[in-house]
N, C-alpha and C positions, 0 to 999 in steps of 0.2 A: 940719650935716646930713651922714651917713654917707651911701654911695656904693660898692658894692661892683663893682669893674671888674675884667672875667674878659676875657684875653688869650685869641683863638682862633689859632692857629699853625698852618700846614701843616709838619706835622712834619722833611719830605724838605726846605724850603729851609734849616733849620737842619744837617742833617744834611751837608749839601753845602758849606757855609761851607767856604773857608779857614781855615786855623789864626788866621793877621791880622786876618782879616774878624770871625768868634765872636769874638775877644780884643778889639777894637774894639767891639762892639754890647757887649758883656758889659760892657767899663768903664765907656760912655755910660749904660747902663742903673745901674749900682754909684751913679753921679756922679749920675746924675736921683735914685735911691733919698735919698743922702745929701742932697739941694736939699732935697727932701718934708716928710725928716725932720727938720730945721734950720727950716723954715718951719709944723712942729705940724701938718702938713697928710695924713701916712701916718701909717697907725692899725698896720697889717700888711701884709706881702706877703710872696708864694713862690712859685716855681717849682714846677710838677708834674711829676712823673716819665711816662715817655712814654704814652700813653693804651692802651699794650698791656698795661701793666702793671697798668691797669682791674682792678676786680671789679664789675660789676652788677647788683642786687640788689635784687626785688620781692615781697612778701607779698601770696599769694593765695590763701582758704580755710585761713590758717593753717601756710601751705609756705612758707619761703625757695626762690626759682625764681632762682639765680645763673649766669650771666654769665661767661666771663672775657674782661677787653679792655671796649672803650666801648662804650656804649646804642646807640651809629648807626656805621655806614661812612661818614664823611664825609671829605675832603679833608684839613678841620679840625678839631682835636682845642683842647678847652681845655687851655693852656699855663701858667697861672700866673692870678693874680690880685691883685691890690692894693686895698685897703678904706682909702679915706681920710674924714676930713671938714673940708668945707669950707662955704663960705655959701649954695650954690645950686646947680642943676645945671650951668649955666651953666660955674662956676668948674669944675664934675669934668669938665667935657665938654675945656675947655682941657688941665685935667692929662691926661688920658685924651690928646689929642693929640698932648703930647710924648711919652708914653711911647716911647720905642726902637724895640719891637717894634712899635710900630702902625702904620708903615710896610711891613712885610712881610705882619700881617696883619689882623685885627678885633683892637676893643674894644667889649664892650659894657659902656653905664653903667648900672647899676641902683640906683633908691633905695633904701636899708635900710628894713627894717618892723621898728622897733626893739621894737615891741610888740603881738603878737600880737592880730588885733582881733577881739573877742566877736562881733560880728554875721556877719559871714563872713569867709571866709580873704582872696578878691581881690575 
């Protein structure tokens, strides 16, 4: 069962890191990426560029109405994400908890809808 886990970050505790400290999260984060991946359990992952560098983009009456920078002012901006699968939520909620970053900020787990469903969307 797919899992697609979106990493929320307050942007400014990253920015504020020591050079030791970023270099440190960065490897542990590298070293959990590579366990994932040895274990058939990470599908993809990546890092997003900072949410100012956003474009937001909604069709209404036939007009693209854009945006530049994120949908909301929030604190937290999504920072990355990682799509794995495993046997249950159970087990993504675990991976989700190691992740690195999920000590400074959220993770949310979300099931994949690997196939669109005819009767309604949710």
């Amino acid at each position: 069962m797919k899992f697609l886990c979106l990493a929320y970050e307050a942007e400014e505790i990253f920015t504020s890191m020591s050079a030791a400290a970023w270099d440190s999260l960065r490897r542990e984060t590298l070293d959990y990426v590579e366990q994932l991946q040895r274990n058939g359990q990470l599908v993809l992952t990546n890092a997003l560029q900072s949410a100012r560098m956003a474009s937001t983009l909604q069709v209404r009456g036939g007009k693209v109405l854009l945006t530049d920078g994120p949908f909301a002012e929030t604190k937290e901006q999504l920072g990355g994400f990682f799509l794995i699968d495993v046997a249950d939520r159970d087990e993504a909620i675990r991976i989700a908890a190691d992740w690195p970053s999920a000590r400074l900020g959220k993770i949310e787990v979300r099931p994949v809808e690997e196939v669109l469903r005819e009767e309604r969307r949710y």
